[in-house]
N, C-alpha and C positions, 0 to 999 in steps of 0.2 A: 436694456430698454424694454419697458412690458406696452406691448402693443396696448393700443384705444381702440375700445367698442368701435363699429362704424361708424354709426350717429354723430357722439362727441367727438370723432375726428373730424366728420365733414363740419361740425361748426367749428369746429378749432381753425380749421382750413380757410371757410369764407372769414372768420375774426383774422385770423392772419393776413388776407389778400387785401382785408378792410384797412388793416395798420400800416403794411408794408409797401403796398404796390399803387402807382398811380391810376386812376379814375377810368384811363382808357386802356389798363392792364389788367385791371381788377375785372373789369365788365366783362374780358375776352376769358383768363383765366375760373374765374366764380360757373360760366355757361360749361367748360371746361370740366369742369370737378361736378357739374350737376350731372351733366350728361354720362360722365364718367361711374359714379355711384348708380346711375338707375341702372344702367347698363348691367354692370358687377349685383345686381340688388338680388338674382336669384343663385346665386353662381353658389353650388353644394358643395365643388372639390376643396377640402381644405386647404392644401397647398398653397390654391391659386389666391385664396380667401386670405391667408396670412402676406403672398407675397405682395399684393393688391394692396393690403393694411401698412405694410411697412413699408414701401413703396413713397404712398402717401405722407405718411410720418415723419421718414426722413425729408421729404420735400418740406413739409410744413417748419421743420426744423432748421432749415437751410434758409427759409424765409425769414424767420424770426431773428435770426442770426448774422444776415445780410453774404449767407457765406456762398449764395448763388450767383451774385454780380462777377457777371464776365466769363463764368463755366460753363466747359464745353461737357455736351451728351457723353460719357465715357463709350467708346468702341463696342466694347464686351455687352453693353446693352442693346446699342443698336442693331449689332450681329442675333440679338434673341428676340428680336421684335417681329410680329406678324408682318403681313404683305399689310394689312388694315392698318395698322399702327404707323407702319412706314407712312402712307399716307396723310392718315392725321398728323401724322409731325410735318410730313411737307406743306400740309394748308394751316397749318402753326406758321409756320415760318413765311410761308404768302401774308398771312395777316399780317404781322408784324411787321414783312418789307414795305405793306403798304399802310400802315398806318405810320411808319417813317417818315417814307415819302409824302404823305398827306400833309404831317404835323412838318414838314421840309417847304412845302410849298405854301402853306399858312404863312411860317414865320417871315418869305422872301416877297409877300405881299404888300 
């Protein structure tokens, strides 16, 4: 797999969230990958540069694919994740309980 420039991934990326994901998944996700690229936009370590690139890649890939419906975060990455990351993944997952429960009490209206 030959990794994508930055650029053309992150549009590969919003094109993907545009085709795959609903309206109210896409808005949370797209803010998600902005705020994610600007963040990484200086970052010199190669390492981190590659693993950040392929990261992305395979997600984009997983979308396209439908092969992320219902997968769970694997262990081994959780266990490698910042104190910061842990967090954002927990106000991920707030969002998402409650835009559940929103679109839950909508529908029982």
């Amino acid at each position: 797999m030959a990794l994508l420039p930055p650029i053309p991934l992150y549009r590969r990326l919003l094109r993907t969230h545009r085709k795959h994901l609903p309206k109210e998944m896409r808005l949370l996700g797209d803010e998600y990958i902005k705020s994610e690229f600007r963040a990484h936009r200086n970052i010199e370590n190669p390492v981190h540069i590659i693993g950040f690139l392929t990261e992305w890649q395979m997600y984009a890939q997983k979308l396209e694919g439908d092969l992320w419906l219902g997968e769970k975060i694997d262990s081994g990455k959780i266990d490698k994740m910042s104190d910061q990351q842990l967090g954002q993944l927990y106000e991920l997952m707030q969002a998402i309980q409650k835009r559940d429960q929103d679109g839950g009490n909508e529908e029982s209206s």
